[in-house]
C-alpha positions as CSV (number, residue, x, y, z in Angstrom):
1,X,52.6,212.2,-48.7
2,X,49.0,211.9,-49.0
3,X,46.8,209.8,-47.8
4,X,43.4,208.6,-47.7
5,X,40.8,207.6,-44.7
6,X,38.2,205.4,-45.4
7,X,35.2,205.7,-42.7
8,X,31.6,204.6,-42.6
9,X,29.2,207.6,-44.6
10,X,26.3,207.1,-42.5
11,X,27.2,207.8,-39.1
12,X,25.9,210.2,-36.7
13,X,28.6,211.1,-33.8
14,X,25.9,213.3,-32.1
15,X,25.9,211.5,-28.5
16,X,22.2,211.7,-28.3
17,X,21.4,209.8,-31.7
18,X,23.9,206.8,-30.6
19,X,22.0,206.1,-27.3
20,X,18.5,206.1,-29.2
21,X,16.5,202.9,-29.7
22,X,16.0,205.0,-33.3
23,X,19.7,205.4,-34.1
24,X,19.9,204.5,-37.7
25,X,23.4,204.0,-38.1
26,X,25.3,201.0,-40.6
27,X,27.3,200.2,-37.8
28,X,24.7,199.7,-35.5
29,X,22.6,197.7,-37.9
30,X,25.1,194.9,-37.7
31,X,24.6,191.9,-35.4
32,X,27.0,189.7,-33.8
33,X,27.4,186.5,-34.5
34,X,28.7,183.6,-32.9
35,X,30.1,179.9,-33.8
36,X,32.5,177.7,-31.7
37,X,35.2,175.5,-33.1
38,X,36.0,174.0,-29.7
39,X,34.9,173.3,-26.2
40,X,38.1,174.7,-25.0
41,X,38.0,178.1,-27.4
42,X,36.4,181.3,-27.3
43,X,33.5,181.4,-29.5
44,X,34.6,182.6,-33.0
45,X,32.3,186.1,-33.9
46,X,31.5,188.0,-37.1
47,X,29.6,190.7,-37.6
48,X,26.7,190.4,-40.4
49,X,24.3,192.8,-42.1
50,X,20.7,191.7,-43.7
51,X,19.6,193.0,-47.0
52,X,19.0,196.2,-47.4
53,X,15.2,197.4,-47.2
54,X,13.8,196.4,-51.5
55,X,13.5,199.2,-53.4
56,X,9.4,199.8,-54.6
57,X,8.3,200.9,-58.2
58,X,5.9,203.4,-59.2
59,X,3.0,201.2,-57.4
60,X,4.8,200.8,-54.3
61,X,5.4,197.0,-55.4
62,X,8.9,195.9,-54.1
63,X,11.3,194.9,-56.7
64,X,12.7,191.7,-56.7
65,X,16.7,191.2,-56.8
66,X,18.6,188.5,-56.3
67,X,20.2,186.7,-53.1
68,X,23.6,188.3,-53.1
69,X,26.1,188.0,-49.7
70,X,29.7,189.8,-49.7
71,X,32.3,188.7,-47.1
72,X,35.1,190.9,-46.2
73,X,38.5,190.1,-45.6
74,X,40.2,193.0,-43.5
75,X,43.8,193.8,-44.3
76,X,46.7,192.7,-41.8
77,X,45.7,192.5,-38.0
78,X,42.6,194.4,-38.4
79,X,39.2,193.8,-36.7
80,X,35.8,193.3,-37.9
81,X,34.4,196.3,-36.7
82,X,37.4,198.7,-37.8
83,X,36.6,201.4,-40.0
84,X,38.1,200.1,-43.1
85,X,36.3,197.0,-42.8
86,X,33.1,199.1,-41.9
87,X,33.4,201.3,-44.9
88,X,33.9,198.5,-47.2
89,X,30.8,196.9,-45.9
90,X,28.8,199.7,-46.2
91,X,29.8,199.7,-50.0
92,X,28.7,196.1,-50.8
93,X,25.6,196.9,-48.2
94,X,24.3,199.8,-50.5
95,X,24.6,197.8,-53.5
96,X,22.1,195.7,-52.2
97,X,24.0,192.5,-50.3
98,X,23.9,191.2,-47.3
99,X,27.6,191.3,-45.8
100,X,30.2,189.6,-43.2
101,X,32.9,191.1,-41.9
102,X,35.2,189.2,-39.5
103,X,38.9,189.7,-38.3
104,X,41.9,189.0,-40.1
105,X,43.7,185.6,-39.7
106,X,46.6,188.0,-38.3
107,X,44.6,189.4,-35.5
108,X,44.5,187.5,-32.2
109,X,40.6,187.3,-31.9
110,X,41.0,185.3,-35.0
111,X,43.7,182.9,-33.5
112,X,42.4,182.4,-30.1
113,X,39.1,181.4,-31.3
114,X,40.1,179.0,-34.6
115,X,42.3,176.9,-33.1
116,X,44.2,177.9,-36.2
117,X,48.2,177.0,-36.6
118,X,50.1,180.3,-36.0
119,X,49.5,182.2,-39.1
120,X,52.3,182.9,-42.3
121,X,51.9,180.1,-44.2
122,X,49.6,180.9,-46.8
123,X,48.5,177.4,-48.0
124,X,47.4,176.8,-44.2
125,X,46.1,179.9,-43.8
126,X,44.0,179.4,-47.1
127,X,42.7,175.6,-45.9
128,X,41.6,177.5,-42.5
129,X,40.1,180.3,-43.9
130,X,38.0,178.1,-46.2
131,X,37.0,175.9,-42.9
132,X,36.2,179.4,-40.9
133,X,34.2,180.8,-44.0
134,X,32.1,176.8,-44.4
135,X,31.1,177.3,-40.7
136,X,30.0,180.8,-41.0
137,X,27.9,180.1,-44.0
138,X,26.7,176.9,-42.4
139,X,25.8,179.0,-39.7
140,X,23.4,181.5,-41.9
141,X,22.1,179.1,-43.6
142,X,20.5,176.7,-40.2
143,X,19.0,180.3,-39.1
144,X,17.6,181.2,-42.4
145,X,19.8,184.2,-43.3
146,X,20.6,182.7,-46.7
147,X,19.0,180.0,-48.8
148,X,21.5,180.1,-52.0
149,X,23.1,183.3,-52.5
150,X,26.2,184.8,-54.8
151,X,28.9,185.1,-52.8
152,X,31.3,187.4,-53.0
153,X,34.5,187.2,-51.0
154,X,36.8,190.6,-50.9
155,X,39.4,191.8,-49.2
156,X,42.0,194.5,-49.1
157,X,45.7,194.3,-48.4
158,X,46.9,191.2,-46.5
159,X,42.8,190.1,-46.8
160,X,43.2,189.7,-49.9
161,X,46.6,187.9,-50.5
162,X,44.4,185.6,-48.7
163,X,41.3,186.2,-50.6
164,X,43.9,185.5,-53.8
165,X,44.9,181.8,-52.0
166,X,41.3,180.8,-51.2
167,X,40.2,181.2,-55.1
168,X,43.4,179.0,-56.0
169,X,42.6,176.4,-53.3
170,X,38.3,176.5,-54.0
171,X,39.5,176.4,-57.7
172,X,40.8,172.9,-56.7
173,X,39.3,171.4,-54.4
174,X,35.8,172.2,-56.7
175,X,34.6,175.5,-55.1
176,X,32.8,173.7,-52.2
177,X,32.7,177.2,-50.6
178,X,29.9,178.0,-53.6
179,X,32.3,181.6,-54.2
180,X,31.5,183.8,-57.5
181,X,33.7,186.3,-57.6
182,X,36.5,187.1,-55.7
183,X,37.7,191.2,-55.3
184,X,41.2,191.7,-54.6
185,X,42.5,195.4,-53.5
186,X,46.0,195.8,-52.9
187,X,47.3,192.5,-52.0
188,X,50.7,192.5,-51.6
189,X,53.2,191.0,-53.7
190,X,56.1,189.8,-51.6
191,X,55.5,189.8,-48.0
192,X,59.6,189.5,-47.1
193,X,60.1,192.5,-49.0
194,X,57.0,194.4,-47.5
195,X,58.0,193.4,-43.8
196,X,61.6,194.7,-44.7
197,X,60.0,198.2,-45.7
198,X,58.3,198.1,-42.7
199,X,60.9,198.0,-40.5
200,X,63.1,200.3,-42.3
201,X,60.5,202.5,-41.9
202,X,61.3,202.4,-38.5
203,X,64.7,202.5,-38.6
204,X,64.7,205.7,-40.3
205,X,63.1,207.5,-36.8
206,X,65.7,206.4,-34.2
207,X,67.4,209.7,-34.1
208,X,64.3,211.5,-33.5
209,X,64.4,213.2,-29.8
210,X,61.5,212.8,-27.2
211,X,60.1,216.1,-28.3
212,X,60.4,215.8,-32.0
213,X,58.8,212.6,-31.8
214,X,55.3,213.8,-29.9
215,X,55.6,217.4,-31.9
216,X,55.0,215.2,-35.6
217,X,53.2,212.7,-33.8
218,X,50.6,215.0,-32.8
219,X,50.8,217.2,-36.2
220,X,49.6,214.0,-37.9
221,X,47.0,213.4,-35.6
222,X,45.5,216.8,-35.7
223,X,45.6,216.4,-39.7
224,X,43.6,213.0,-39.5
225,X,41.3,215.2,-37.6
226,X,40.7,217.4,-39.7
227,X,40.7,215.6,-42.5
228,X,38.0,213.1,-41.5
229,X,35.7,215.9,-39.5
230,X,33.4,216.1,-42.4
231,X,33.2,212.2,-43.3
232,X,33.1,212.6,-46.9
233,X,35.1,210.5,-48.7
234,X,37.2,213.0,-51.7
235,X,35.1,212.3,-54.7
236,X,37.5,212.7,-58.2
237,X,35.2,213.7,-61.3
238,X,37.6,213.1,-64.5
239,X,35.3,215.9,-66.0
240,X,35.4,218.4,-63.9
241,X,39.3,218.1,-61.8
242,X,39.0,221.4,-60.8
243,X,36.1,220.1,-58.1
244,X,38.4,217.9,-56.5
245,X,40.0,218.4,-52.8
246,X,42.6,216.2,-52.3
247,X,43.7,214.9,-49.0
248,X,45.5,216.9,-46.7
249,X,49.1,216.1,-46.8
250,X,51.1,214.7,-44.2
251,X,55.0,214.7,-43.7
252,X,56.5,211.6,-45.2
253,X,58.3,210.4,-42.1
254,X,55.4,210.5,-39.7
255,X,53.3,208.8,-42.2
256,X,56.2,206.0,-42.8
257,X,56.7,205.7,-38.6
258,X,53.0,204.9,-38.2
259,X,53.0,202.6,-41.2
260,X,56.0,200.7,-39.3
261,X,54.3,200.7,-36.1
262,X,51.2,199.1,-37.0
263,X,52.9,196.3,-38.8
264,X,55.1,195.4,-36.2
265,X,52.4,195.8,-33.2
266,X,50.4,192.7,-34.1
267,X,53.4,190.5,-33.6
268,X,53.6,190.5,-29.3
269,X,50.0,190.1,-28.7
270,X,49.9,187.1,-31.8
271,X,53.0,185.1,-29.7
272,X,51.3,185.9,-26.1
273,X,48.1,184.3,-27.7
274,X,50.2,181.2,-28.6
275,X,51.7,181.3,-25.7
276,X,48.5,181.2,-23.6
277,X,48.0,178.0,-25.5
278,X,50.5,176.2,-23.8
């Protein structure tokens, strides 16, 4: 099995660079944001990036480009400062947006600070998501971040089966959200089916022994390790193949155990969330 790890490109890990007041890093250029959606909630937080620095021509006159904001929907139970959601960010940044990451409607951040309904049902979700995203853009707009700008909403994985529900719902209830373009990557097509996988996936391991378990278990992690060492993303040149380096490959059983794992770790900490609600 191969597989690919999608991290932030400009990153230094030196120790000394991420404690300096000049540490230039995408993460670090991010700030926190914060609205509430109750007296009785945790305040709800996103991360959001300004505009890129303009680009100058020839006379050192900046070029003007439009107002342009992307907002990322990270796949099931992820974060809004995971590396996936990071990297994705960093894409949109580079292109010249500005860009919001925020958790995924399956992560308990996201729950606990909503107020939403426990998550599954996609029409809900949808109808919360659009509520969440008309605060957070309500919220750029009072402190000046944006005026009127094309939005972009994208998401990968569960982010955007969502992403996929929010265009059908803006589509008719008349786009009050103000979205352009919507990028899908990945969603899934029947969740039931997907959740079964999952836990087959799991199934498959319970004959392992103790030792056989933490043997593969740290074999995958030292290939992850390796693999992601230099930071560059595998770049595949139809031209020139022969360039290419592939992943590293990983055994298939490890990589389905992990795969089964995170799926079903989100659910305890979702229901002890709820559960503090009571």
């Amino acid at each position: 099995v191969r597989y690919q790890y999608n991290v932030v490109q400009r990153d230094n890990d030196e120790w000394f660079i991420r404690l300096s007041l000049f540490n230039g890093d995408f993460e670090d250029e991010a700030r926190t944001r914060s609205i509430s959606f109750g007296d009785d909630l945790p305040d709800f937080k996103y991360l959001y990036w300004d505009a890129p620095d303009p680009e100058k021509d020839e006379a050192g006159d900046e070029i003007p480009r439009p107002e342009k904001l992307a907002v990322i929907l990270p796949g099931l139970n992820s974060i809004r400062d995971g590396s996936m959601a990071l990297a994705f960010a960093e894409l949109f940044h580079n292109a010249g947006y500005r860009v919001v990451t925020m958790d995924s409607m399956f992560n308990w951040r996201f729950f606990e600070s909503t107020g939403a309904k426990f998550p599954g049902y996609a029409p809900e979700d949808a109808a919360h998501l659009q509520r969440v995203l008309r605060r957070v853009f309500d919220d750029l707009r009072e402190d000046g971040k944006i005026i009127a700008p094309r939005i972009v909403v994208a998401g990968w994985s569960m982010g955007a089966f969502h992403a996929a529900f929010l265009a059908d719902l803006e589509e008719r209830t008349g786009n009050g959200l103000g979205v352009d373009r919507y990028l899908l990557c990945n969603p899934p097509i029947d969740l039931g089916y997907g959740y079964r996988i999952a836990e087959a996936y799991l199934n498959n391991t319970r004959d392992w022994t103790a030792q056989e378990t933490t043997e593969r278990i740290l074999n995958f992690a030292g290939a992850v390790m390796a693999s992601t060492e230099g930071r560059t993303i595998p770049h595949y040149d139809p031209d020139k193949p022969e360039t290419f380096t592939p992943p590293p490959t990983v055994d298939k059983e490890i990589a389905a155990f992990f795969i089964g794992t995170t799926f079903r770790s989100f659910i305890p900490e979702l229901i002890l969330t709820r559960h503090k609600r009571v």
